[in-house]
N, C-alpha and C positions, 0 to 999 in steps of 0.2 A: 978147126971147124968141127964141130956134134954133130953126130949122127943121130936122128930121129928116127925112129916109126912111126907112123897115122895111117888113120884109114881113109878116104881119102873119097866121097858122093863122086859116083859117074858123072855129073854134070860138070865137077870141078876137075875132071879127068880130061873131059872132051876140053875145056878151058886149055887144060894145060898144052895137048896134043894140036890144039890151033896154035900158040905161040911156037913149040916146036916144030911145027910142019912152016911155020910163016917166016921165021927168023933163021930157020936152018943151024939150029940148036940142043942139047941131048935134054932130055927128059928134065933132069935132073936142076941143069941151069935155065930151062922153062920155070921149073917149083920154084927156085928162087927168083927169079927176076917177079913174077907174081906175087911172092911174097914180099917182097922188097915195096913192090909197088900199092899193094896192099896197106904195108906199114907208112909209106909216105902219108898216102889217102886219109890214114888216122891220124897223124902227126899231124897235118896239113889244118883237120877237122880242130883237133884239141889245140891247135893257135888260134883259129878262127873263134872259136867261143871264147878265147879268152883265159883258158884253162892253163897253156903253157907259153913263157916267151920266144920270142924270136930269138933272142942265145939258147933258150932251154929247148926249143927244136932242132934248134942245129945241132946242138950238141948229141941229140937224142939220136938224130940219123946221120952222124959222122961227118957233116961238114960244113963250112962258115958259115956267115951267116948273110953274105950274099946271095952265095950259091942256093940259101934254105931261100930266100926273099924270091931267087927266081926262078924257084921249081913251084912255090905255094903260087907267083902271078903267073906263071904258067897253067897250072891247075886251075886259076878263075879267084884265086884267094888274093885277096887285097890286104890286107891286115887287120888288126883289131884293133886298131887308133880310131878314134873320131878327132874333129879339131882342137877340142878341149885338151886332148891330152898332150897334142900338139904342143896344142899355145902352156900347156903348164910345162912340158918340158922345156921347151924356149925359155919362160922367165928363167929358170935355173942358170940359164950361162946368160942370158941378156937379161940384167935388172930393164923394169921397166924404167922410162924418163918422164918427166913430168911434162906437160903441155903447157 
């Protein structure tokens, strides 16, 4: 683990000091879990537009890509499929039939 310095706005102090006074936690692993949760929140955003996949999120915050699927439907993020993409992946393993 690196060790940082930052200066750090009162506002995001009082932040910090609610999760450690709430969770019963040192100062310290308050900054991280806010920052953790911080970088989900971004990860979570840059799948949503479309900017990064669902393997490259997971991979980006250390885990499957389950686990990415139900932390981002947890957060309210649905994915960035429509059905199109859907159905064009589907043809790939199921050739269409003819009618």
């Amino acid at each position: 683990m690196k060790t940082k310095s930052i200066r750090i706005p009162k506002d995001m102090m009082t932040a910090i000091e609610i999760v450690e006074k709430e969770e019963k936690i040192e100062e310290s692993t308050a900054m991280r879990k806010l920052i953790r949760i911080g970088f989900e929140t971004y990860v979570g955003n840059l799948y949503r537009q479309g900017k990064v996949t669902l393997r490259e999120a997971a991979r980006l915050l250390g885990i499957n890509q389950i686990e990415a699927m139900n932390l981002f439907l947890d957060s309210g993020i649905k994915g960035n499929l429509d059905a199109s993409d859907v159905l064009t992946s589907l043809e790939r393993f199921v050739p269409r039939t003819p009618r």
